[in-house]
C-alpha positions as CSV (number, residue, x, y, z in Angstrom):
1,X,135.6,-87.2,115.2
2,X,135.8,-85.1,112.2
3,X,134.0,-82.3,112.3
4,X,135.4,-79.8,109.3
5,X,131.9,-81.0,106.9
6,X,129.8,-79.5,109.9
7,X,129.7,-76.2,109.4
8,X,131.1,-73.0,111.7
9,X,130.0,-73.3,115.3
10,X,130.1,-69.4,115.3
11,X,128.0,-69.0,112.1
12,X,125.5,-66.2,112.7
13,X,122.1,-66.6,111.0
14,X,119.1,-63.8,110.6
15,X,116.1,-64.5,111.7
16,X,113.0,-62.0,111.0
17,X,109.8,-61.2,112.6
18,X,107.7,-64.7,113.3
19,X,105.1,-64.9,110.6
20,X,103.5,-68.2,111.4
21,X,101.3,-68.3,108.2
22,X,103.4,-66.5,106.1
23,X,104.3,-70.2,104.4
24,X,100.2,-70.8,103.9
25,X,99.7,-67.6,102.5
26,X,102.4,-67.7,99.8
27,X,101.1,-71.2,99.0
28,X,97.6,-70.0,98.7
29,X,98.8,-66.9,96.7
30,X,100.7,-69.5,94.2
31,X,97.5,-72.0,94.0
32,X,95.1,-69.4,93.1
33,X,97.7,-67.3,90.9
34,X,96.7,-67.0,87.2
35,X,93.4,-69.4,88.0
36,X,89.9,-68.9,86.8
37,X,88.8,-69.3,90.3
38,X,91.0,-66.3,91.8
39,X,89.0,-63.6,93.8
40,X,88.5,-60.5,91.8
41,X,88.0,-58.8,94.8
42,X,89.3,-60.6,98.5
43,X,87.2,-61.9,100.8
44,X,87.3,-60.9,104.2
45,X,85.5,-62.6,107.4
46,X,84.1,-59.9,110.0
47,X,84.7,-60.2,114.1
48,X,82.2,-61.9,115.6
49,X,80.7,-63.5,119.2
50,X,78.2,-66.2,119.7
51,X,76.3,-66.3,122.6
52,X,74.2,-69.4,123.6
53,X,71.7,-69.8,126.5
54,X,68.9,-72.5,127.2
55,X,66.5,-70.6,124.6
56,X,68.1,-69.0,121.7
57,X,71.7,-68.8,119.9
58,X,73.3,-65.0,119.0
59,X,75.6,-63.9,116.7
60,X,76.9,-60.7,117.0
61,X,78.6,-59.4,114.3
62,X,80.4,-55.7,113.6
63,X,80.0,-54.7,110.1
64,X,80.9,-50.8,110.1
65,X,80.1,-48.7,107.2
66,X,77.6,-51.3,105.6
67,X,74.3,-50.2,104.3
68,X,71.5,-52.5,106.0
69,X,70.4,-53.1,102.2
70,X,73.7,-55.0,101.6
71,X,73.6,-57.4,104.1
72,X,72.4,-61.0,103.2
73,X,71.4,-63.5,105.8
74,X,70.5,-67.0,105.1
75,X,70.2,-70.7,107.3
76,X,70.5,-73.8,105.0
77,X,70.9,-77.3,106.4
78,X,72.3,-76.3,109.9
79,X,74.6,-73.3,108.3
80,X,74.5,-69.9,109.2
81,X,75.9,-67.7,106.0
82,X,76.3,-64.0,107.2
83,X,77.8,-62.2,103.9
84,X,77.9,-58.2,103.4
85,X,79.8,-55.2,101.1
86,X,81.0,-52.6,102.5
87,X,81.2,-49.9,98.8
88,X,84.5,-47.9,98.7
89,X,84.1,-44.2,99.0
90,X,83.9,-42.4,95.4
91,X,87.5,-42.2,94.3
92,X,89.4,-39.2,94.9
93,X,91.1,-37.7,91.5
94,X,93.5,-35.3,94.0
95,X,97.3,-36.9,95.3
96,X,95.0,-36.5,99.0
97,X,95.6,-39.6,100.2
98,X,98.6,-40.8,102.8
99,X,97.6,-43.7,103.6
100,X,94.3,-45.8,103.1
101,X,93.4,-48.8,105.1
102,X,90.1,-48.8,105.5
103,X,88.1,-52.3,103.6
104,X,86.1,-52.1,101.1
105,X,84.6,-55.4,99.9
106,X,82.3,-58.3,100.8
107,X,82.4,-60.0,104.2
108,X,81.4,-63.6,104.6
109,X,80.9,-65.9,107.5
110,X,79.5,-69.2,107.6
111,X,78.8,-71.0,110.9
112,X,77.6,-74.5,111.6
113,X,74.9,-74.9,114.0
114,X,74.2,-77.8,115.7
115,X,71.6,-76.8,117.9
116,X,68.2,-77.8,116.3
117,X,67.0,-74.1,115.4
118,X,63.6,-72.7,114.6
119,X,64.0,-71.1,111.2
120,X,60.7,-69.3,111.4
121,X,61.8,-67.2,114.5
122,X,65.2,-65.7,113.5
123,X,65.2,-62.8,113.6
124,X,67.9,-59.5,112.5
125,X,68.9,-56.4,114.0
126,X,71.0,-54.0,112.3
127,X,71.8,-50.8,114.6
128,X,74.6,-48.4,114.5
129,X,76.9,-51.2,112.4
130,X,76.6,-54.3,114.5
131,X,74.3,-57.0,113.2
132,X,72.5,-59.4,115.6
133,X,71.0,-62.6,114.4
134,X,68.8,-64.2,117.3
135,X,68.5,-68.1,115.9
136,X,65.9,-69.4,118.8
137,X,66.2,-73.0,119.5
138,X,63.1,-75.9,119.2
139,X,61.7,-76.6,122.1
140,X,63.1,-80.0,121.7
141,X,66.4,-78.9,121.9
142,X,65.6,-77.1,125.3
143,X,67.2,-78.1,128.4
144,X,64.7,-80.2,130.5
145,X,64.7,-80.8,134.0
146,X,64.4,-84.4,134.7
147,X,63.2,-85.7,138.4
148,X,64.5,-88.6,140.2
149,X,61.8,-91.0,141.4
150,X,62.5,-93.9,143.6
């Protein structure tokens, strides 16, 4: 068998740091690239939990360093949009800076409920930058005990 068209059996090759969506992002970064839909500013999602018991749904969320007046909530056909904007500080004219890192710009978050909810009964807590929406669910939705009968 010839084998000189294979290449070297010793042949070192460089690998980097993993960077499993480094391929998506590039992509993404080419699609929206000189577009009329392009982000002025980016879009960031903000961590969150969901909690669920037999009476209500929670979504915690931890928006630091927003103002409660820019926060909007809203719950349209079964989707849960949490969107907010943190302002950047006023600029600073001195060379002060050595790094900065900290986001400025709007959140968004947009969860699908399945859970029948009652709209009239959610409720939001902002305290200390965490936001809690309590969705409760309709009674039909409820866990029911069922009895066996002969």
């Amino acid at each position: 068998m010839n084998t000189s068209n294979c290449g070297s059996r010793n042949a070192s090759y460089s690998v980097g740091p993993f960077h499993p969506f480094a391929e998506f992002e590039k992509e993404l970064g080419r699609f929206f690239a000189g577009t009329a839909a392009a982000p002025e500013r980016p879009v960031t999602s903000a961590p969150l939990d969901v909690r669920e018991d037999a009476n209500q749904l929670s979504v915690t969320v931890d928006l630091p360093g927003v103002r409660r007046e820019d926060i909007q909530i809203s719950f349209n056909d079964g989707v849960l949009t949490l969107a907010a904007e943190r302002k950047a500080d006023a600029e600073v004219k001195e060379d002060g800076y050595l790094r900065r890192e900290r986001y400025a710009g709007r959140y968004e978050r947009r969860l699908a409920v399945r859970t029948p909810v009652n709209v009239e009964g959610v409720k939001a807590v902002y305290r200390d930058g965490v936001l809690t929406v309590t969705l409760p669910k309709l009674e039909a939705a409820k866990p029911k005990q069922i009895s066996v009968t002969e």
